[in-house]
PQR file of N, CA, C, O and H, with PARSE charges and radii, in Angstrom:
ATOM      1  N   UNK A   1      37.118-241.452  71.634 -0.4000 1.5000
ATOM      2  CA  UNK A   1      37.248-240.033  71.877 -0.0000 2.0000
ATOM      3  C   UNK A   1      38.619-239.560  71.383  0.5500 1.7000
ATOM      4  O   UNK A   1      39.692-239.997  71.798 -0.5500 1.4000
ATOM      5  N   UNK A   2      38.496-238.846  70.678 -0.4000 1.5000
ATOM      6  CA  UNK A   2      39.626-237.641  70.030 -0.0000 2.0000
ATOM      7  C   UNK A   2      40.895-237.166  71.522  0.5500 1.7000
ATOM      8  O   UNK A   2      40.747-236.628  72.620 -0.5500 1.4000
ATOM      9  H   UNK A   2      37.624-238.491  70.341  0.4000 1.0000
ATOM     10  N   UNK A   3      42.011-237.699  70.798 -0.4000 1.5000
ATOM     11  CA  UNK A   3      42.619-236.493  72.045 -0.0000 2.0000
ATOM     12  C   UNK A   3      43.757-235.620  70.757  0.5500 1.7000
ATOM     13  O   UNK A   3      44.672-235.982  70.017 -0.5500 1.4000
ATOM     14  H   UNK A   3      42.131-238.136  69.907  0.4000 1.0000
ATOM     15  N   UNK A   4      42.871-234.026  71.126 -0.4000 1.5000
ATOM     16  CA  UNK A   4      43.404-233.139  70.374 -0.0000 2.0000
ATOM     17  C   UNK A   4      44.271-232.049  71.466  0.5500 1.7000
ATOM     18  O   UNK A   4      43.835-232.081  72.617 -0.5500 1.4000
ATOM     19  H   UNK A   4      42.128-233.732  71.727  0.4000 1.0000
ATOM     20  N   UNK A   5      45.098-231.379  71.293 -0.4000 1.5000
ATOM     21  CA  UNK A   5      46.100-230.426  71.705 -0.0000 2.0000
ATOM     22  C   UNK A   5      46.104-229.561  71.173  0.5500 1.7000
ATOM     23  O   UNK A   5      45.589-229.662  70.059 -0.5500 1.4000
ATOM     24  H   UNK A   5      45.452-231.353  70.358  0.4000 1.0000
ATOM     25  N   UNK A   6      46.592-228.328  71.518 -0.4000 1.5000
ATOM     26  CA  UNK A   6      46.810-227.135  71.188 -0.0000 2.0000
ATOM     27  C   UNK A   6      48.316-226.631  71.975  0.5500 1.7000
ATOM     28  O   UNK A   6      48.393-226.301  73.158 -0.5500 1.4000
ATOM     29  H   UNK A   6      47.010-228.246  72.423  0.4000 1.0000
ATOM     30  N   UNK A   7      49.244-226.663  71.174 -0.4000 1.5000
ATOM     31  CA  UNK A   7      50.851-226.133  71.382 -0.0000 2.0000
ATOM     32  C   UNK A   7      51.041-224.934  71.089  0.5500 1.7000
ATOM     33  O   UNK A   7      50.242-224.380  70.333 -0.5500 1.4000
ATOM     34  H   UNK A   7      49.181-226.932  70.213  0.4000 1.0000
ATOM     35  N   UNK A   8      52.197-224.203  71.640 -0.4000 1.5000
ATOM     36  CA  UNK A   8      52.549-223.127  71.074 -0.0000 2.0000
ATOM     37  C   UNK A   8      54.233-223.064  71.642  0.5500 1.7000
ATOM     38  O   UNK A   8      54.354-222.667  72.801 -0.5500 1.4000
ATOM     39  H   UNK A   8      52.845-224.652  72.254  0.4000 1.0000
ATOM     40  N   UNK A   9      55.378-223.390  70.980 -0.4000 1.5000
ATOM     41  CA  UNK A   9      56.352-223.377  71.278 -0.0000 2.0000
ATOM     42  C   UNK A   9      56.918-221.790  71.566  0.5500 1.7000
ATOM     43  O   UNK A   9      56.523-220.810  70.934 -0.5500 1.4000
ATOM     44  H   UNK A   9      55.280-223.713  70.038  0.4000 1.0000
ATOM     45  N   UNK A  10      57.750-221.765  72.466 -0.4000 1.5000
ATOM     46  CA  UNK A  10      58.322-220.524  72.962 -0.0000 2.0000
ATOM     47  C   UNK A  10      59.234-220.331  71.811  0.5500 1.7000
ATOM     48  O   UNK A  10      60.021-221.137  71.315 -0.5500 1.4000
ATOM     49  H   UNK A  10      58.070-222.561  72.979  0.4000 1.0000
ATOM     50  N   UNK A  11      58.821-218.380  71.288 -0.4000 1.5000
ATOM     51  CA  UNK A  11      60.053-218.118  70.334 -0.0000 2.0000
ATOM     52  C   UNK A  11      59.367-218.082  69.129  0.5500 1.7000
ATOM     53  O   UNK A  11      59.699-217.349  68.198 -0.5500 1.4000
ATOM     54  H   UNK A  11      58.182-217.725  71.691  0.4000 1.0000
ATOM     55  N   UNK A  12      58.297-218.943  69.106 -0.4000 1.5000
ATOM     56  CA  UNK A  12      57.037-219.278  67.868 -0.0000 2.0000
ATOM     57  C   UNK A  12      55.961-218.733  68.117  0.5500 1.7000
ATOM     58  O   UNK A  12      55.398-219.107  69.145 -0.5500 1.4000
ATOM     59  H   UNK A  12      58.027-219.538  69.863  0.4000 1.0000
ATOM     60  N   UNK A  13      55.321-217.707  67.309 -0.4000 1.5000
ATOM     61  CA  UNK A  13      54.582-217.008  67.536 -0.0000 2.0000
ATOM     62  C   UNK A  13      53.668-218.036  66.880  0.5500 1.7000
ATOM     63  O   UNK A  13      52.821-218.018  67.773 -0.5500 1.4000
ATOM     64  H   UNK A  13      55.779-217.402  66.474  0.4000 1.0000
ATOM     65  N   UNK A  14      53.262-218.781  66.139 -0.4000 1.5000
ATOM     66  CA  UNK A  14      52.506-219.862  65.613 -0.0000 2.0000
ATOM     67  C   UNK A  14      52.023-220.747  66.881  0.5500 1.7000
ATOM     68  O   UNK A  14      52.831-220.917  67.794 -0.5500 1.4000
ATOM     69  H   UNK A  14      53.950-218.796  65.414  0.4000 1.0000
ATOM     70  N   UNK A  15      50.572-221.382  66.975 -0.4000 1.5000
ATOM     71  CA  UNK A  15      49.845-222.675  67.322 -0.0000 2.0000
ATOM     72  C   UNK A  15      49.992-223.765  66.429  0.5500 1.7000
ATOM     73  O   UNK A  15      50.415-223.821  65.274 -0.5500 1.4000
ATOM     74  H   UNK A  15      49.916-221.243  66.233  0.4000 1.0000
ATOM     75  N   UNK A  16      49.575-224.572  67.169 -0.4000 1.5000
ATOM     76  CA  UNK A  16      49.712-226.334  66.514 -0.0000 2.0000
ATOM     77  C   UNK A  16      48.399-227.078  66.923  0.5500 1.7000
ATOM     78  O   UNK A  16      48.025-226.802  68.062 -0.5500 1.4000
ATOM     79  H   UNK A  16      49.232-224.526  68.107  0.4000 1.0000
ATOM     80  N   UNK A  17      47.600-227.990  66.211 -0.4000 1.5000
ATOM     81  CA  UNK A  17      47.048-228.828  66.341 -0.0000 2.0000
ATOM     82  C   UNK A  17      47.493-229.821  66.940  0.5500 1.7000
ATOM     83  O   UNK A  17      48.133-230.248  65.979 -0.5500 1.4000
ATOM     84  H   UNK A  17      47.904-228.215  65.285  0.4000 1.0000
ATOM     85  N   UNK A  18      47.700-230.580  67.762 -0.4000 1.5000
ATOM     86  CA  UNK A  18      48.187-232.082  67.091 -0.0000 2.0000
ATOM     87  C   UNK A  18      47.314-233.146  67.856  0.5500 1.7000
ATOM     88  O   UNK A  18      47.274-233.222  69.084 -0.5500 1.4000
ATOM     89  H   UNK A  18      47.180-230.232  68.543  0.4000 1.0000
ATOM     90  N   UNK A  19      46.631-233.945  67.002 -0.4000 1.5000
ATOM     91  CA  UNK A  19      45.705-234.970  67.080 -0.0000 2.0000
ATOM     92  C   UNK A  19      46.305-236.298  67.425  0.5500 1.7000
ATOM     93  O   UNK A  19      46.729-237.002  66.509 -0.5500 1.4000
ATOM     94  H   UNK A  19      46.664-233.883  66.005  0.4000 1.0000
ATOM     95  N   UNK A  20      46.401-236.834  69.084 -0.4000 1.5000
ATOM     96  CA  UNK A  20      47.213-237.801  69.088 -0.0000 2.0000
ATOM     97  C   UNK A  20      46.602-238.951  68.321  0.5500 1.7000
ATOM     98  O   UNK A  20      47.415-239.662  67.731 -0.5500 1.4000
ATOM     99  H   UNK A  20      46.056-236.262  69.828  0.4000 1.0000
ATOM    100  N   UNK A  21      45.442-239.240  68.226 -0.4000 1.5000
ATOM    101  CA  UNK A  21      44.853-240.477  67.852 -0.0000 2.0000
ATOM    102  C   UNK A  21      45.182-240.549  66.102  0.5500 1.7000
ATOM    103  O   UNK A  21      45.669-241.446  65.414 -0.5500 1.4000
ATOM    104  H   UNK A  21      44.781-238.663  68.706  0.4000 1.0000
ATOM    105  N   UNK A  22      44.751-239.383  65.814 -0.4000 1.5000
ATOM    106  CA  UNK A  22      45.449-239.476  64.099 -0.0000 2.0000
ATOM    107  C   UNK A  22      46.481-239.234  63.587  0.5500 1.7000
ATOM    108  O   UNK A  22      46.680-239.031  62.390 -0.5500 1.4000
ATOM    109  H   UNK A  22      44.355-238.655  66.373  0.4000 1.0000
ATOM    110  N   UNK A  23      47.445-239.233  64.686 -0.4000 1.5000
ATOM    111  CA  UNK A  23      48.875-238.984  64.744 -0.0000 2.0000
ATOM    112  C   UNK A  23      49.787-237.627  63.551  0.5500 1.7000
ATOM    113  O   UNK A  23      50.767-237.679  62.808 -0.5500 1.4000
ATOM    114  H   UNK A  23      47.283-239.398  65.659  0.4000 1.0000
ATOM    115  N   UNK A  24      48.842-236.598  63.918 -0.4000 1.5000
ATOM    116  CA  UNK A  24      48.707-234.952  63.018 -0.0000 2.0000
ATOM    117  C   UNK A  24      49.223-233.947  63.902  0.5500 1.7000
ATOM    118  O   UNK A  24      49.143-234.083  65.123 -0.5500 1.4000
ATOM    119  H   UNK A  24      48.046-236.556  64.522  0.4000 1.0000
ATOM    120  N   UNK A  25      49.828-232.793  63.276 -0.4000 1.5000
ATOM    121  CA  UNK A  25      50.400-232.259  63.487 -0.0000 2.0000
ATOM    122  C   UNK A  25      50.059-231.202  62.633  0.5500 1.7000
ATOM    123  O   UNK A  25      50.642-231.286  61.553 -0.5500 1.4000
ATOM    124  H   UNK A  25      49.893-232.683  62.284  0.4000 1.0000
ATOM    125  N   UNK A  26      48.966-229.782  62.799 -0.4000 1.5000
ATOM    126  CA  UNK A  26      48.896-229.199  61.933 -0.0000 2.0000
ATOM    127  C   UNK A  26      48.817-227.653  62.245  0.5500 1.7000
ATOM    128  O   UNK A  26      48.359-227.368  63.351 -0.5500 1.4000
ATOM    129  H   UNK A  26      48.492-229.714  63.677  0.4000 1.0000
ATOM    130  N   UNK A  27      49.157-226.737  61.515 -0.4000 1.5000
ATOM    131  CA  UNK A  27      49.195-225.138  62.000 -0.0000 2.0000
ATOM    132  C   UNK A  27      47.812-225.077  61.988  0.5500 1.7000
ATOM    133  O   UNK A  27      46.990-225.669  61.288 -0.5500 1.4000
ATOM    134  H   UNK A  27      49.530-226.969  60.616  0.4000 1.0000
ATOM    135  N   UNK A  28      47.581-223.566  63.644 -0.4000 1.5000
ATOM    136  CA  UNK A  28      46.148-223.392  63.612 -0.0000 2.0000
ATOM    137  C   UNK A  28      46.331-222.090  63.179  0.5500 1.7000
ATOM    138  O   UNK A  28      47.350-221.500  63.536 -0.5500 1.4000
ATOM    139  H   UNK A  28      48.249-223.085  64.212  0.4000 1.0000
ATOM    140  N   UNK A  29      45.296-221.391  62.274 -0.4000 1.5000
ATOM    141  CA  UNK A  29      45.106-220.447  62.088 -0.0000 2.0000
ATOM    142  C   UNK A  29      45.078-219.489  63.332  0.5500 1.7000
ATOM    143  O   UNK A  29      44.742-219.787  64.478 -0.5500 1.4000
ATOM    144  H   UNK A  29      44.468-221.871  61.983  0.4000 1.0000
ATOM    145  N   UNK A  30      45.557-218.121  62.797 -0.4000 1.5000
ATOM    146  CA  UNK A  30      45.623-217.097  63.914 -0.0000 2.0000
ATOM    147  C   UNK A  30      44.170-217.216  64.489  0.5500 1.7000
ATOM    148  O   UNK A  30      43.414-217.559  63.580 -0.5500 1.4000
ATOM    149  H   UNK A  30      45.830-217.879  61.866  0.4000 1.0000
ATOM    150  N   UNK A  31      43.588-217.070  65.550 -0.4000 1.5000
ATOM    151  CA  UNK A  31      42.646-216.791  66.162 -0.0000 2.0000
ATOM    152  C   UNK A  31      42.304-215.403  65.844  0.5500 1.7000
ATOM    153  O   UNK A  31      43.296-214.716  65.600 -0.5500 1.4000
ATOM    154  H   UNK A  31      44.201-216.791  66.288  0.4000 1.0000
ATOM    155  N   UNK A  32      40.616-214.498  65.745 -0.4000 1.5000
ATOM    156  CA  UNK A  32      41.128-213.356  65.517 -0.0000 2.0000
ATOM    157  C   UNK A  32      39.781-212.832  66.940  0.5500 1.7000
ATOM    158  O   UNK A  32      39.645-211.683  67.361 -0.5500 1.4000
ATOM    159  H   UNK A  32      39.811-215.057  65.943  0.4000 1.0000
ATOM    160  N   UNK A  33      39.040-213.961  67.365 -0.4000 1.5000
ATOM    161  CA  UNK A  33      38.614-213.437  68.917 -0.0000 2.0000
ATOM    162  C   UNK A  33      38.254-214.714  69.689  0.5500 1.7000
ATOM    163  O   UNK A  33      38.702-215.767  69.234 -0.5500 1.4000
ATOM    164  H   UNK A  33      39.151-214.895  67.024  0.4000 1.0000
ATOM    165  N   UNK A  34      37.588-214.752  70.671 -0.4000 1.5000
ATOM    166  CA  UNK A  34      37.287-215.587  71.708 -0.0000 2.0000
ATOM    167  C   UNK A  34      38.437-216.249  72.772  0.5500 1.7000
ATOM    168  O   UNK A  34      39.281-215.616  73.405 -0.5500 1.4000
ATOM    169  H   UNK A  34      37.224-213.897  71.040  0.4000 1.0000
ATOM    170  N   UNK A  35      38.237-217.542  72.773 -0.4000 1.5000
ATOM    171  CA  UNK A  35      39.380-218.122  74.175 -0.0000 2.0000
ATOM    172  C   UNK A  35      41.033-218.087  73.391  0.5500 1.7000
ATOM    173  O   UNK A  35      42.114-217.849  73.929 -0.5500 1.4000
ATOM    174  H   UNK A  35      37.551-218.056  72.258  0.4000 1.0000
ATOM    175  N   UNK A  36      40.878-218.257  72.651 -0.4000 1.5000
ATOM    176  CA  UNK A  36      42.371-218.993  72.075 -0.0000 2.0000
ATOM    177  C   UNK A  36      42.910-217.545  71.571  0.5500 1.7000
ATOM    178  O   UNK A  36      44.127-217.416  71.699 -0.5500 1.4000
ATOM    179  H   UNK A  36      40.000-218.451  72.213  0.4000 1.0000
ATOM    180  N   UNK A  37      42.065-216.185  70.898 -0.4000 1.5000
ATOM    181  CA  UNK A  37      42.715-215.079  71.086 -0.0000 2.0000
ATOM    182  C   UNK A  37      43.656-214.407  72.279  0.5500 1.7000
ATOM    183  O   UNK A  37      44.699-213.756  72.223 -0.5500 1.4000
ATOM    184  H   UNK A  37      41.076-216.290  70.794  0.4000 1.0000
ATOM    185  N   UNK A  38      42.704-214.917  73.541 -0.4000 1.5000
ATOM    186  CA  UNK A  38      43.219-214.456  75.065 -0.0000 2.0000
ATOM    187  C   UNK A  38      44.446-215.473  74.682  0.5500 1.7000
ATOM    188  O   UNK A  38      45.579-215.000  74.597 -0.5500 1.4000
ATOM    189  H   UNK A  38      41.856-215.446  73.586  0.4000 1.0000
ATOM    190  N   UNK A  39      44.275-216.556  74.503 -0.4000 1.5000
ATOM    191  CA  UNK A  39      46.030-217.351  75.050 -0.0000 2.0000
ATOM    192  C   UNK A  39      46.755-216.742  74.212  0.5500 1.7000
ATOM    193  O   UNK A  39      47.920-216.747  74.610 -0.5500 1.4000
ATOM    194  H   UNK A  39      43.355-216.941  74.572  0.4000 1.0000
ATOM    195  N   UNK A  40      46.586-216.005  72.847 -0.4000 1.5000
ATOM    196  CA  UNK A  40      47.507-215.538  71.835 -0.0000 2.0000
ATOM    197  C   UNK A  40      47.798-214.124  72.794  0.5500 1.7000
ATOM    198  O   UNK A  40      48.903-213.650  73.058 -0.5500 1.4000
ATOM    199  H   UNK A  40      45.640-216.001  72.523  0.4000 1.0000
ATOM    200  N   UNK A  41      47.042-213.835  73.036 -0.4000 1.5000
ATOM    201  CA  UNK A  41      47.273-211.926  73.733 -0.0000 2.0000
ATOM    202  C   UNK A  41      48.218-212.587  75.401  0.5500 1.7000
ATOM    203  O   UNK A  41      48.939-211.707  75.873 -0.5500 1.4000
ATOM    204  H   UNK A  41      46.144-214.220  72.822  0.4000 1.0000
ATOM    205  N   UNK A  42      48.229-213.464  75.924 -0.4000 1.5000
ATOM    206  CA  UNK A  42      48.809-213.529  76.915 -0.0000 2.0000
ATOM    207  C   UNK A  42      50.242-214.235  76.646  0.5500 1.7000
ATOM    208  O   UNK A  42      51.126-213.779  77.370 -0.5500 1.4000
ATOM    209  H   UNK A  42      47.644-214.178  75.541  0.4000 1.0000
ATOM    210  N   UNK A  43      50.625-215.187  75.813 -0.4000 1.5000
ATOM    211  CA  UNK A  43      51.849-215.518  75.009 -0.0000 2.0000
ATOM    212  C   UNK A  43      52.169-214.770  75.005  0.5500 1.7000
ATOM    213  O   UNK A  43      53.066-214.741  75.847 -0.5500 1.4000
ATOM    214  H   UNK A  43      49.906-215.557  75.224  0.4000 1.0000
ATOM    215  N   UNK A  44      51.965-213.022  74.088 -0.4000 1.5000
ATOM    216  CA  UNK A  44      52.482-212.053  73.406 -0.0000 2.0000
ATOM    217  C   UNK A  44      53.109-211.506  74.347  0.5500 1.7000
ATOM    218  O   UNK A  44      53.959-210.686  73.998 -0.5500 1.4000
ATOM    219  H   UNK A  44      51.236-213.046  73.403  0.4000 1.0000
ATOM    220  N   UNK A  45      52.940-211.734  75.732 -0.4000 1.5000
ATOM    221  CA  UNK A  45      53.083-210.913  77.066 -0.0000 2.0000
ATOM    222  C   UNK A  45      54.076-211.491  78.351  0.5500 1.7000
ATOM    223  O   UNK A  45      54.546-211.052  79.401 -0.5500 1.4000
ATOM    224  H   UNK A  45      52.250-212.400  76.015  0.4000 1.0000
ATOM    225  N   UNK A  46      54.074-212.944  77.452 -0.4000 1.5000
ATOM    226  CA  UNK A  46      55.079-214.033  78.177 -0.0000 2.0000
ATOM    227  C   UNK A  46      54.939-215.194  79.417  0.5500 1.7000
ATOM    228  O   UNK A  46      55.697-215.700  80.244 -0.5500 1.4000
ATOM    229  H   UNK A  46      53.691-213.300  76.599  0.4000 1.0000
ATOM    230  N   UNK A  47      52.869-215.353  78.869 -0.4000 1.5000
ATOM    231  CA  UNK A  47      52.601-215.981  79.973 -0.0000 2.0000
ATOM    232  C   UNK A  47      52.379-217.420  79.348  0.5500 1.7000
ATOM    233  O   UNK A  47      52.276-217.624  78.138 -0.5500 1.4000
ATOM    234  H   UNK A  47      52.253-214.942  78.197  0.4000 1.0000
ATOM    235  N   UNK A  48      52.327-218.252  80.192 -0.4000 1.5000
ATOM    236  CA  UNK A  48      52.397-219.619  79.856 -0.0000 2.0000
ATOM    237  C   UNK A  48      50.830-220.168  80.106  0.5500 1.7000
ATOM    238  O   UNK A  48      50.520-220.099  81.295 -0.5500 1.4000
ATOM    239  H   UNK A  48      52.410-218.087  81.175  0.4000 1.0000
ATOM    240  N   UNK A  49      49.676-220.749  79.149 -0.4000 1.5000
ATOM    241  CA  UNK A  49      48.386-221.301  79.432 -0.0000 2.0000
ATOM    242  C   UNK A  49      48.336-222.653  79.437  0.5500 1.7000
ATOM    243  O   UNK A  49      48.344-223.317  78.400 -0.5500 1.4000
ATOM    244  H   UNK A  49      49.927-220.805  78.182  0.4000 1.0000
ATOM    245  N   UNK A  50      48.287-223.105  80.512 -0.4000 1.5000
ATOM    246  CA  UNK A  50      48.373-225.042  80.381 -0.0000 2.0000
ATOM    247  C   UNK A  50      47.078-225.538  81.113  0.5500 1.7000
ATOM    248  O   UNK A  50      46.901-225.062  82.235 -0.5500 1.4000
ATOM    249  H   UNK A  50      48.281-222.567  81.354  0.4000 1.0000
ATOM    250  N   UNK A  51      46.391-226.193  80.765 -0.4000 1.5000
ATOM    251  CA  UNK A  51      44.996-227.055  80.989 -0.0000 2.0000
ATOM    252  C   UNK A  51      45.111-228.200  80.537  0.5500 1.7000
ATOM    253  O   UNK A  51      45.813-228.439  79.554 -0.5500 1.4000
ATOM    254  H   UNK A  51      46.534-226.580  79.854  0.4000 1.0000
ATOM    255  N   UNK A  52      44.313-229.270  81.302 -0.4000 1.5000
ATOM    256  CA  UNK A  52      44.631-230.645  80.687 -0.0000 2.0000
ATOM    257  C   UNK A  52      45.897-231.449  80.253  0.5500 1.7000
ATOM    258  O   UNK A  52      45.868-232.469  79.564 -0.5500 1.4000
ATOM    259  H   UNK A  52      43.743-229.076  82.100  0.4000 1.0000
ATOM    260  N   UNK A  53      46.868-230.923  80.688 -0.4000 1.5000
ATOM    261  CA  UNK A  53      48.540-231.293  80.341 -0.0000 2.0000
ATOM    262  C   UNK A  53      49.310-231.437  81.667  0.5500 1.7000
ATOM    263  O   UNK A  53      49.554-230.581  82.518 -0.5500 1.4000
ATOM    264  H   UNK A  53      46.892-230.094  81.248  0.4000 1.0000
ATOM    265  N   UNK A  54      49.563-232.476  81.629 -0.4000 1.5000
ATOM    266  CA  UNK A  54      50.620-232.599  82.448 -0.0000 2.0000
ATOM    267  C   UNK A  54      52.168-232.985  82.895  0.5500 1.7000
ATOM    268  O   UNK A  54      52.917-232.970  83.872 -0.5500 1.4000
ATOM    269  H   UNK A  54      49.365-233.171  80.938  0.4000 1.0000
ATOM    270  N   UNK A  55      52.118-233.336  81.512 -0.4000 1.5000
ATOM    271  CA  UNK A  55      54.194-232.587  80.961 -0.0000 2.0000
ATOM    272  C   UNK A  55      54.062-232.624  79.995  0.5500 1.7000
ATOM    273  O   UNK A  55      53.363-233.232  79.184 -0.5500 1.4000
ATOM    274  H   UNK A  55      51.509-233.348  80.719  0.4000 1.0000
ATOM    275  N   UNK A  56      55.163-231.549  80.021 -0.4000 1.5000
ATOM    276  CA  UNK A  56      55.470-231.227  78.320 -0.0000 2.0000
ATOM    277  C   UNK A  56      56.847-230.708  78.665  0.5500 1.7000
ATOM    278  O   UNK A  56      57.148-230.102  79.694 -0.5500 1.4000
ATOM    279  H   UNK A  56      55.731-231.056  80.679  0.4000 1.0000
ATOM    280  N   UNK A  57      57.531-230.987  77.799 -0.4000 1.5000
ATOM    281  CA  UNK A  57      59.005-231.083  77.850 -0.0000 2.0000
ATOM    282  C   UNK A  57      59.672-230.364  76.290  0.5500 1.7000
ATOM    283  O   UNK A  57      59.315-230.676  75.153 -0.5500 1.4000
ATOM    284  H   UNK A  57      57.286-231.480  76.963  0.4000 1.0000
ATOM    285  N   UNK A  58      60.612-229.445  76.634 -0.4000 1.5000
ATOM    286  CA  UNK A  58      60.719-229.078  74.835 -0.0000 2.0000
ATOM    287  C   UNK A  58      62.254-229.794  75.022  0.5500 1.7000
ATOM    288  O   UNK A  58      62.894-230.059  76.040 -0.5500 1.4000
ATOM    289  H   UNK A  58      60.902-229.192  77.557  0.4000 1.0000
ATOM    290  N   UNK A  59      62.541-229.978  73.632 -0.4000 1.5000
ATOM    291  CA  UNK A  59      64.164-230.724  73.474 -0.0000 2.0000
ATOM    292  C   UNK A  59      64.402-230.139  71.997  0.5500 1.7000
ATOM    293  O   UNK A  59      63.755-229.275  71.406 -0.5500 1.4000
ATOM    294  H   UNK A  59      62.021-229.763  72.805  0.4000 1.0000
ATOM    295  N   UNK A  60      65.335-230.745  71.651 -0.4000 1.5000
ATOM    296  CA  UNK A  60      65.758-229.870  70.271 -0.0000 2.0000
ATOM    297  C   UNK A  60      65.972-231.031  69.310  0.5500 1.7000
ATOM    298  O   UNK A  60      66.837-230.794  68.467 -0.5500 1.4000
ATOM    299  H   UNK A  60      65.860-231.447  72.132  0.4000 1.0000
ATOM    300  N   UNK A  61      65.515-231.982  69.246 -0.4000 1.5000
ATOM    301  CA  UNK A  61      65.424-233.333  68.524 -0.0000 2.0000
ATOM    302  C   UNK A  61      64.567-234.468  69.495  0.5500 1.7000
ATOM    303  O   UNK A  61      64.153-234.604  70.646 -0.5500 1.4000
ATOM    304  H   UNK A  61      64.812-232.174  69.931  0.4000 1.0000
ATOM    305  N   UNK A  62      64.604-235.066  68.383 -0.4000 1.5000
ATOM    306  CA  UNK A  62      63.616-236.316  68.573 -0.0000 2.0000
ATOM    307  C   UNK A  62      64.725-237.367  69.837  0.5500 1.7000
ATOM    308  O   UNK A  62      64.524-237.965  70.894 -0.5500 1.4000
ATOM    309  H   UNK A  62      64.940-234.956  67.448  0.4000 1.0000
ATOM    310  N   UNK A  63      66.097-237.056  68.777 -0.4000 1.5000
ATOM    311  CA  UNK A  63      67.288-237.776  69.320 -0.0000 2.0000
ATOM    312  C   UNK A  63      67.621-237.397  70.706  0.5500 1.7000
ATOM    313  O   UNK A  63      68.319-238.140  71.396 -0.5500 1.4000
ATOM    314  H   UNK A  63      66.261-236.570  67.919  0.4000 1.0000
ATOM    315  N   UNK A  64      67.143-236.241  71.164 -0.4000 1.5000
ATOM    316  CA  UNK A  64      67.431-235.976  72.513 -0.0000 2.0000
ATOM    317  C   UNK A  64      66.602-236.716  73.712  0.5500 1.7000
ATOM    318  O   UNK A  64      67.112-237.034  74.787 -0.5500 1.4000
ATOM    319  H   UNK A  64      66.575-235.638  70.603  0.4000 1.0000
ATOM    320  N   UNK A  65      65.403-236.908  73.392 -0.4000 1.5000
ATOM    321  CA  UNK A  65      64.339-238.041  73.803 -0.0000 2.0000
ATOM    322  C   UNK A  65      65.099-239.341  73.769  0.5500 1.7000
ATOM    323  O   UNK A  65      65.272-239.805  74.896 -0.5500 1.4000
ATOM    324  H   UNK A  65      64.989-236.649  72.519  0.4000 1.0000
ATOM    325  N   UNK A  66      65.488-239.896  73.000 -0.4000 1.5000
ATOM    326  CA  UNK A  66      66.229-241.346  73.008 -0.0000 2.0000
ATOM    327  C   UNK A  66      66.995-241.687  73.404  0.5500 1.7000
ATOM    328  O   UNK A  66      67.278-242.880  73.512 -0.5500 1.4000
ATOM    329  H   UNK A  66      65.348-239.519  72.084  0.4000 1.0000
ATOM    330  N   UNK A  67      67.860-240.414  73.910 -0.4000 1.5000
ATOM    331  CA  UNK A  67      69.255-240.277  74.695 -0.0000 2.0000
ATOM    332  C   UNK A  67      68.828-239.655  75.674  0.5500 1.7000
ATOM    333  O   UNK A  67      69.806-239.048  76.110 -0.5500 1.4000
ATOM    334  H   UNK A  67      67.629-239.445  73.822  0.4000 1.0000
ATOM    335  N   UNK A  68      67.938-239.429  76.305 -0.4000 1.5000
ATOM    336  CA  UNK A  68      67.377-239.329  78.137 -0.0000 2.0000
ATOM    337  C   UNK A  68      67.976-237.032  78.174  0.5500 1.7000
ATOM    338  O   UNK A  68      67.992-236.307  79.169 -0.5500 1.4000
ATOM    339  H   UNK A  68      67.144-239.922  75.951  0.4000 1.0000
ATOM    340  N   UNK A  69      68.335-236.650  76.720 -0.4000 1.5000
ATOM    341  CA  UNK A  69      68.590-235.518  76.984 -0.0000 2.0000
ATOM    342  C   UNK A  69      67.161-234.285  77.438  0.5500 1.7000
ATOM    343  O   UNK A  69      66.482-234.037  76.441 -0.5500 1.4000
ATOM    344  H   UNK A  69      68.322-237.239  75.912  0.4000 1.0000
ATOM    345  N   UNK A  70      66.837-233.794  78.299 -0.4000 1.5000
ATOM    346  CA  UNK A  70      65.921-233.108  78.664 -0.0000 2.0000
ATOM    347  C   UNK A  70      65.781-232.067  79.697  0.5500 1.7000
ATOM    348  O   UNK A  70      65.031-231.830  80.644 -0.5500 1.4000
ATOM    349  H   UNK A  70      67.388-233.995  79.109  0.4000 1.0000
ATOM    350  N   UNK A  71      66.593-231.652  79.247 -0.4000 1.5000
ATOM    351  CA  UNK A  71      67.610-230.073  80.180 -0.0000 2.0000
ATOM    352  C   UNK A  71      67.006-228.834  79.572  0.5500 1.7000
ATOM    353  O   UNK A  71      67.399-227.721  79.920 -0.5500 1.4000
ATOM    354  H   UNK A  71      67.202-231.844  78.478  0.4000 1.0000
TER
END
């Protein structure tokens, strides 16, 4: 079984794919209706949509992960 994600970093009006099993990372096209429109219209508004996740951590390098930085 596929484990696929859907990101959207704060500040980034852009989505992300990223396919852990095929180890991908790819832009999703704008949505232009259904579920993933609503998470784009509620982003726009400053709300946060999380399902199936249970941390997620932003850092500003990879290097900040390796050095325990996560502030």
């Amino acid at each position: 079984m596929a484990k696929v994600v859907i990101i959207g970093v704060a500040g980034d009006e852009g989505l992300w794919v990223v396919d852990i099993d095929a180890g991908t990372v790819t832009p999703l096209p704008d949505p232009t209706d259904g579920n993933l429109k609503n998470v784009v219209d509620l982003r726009t508004v400053g709300a946060s949509v999380i399902k199936g996740i249970d941390v997620a951590i932003s850092v500003e390098s990879a290097g900040d992960i390796a050095a325990g930085h996560m502030e």
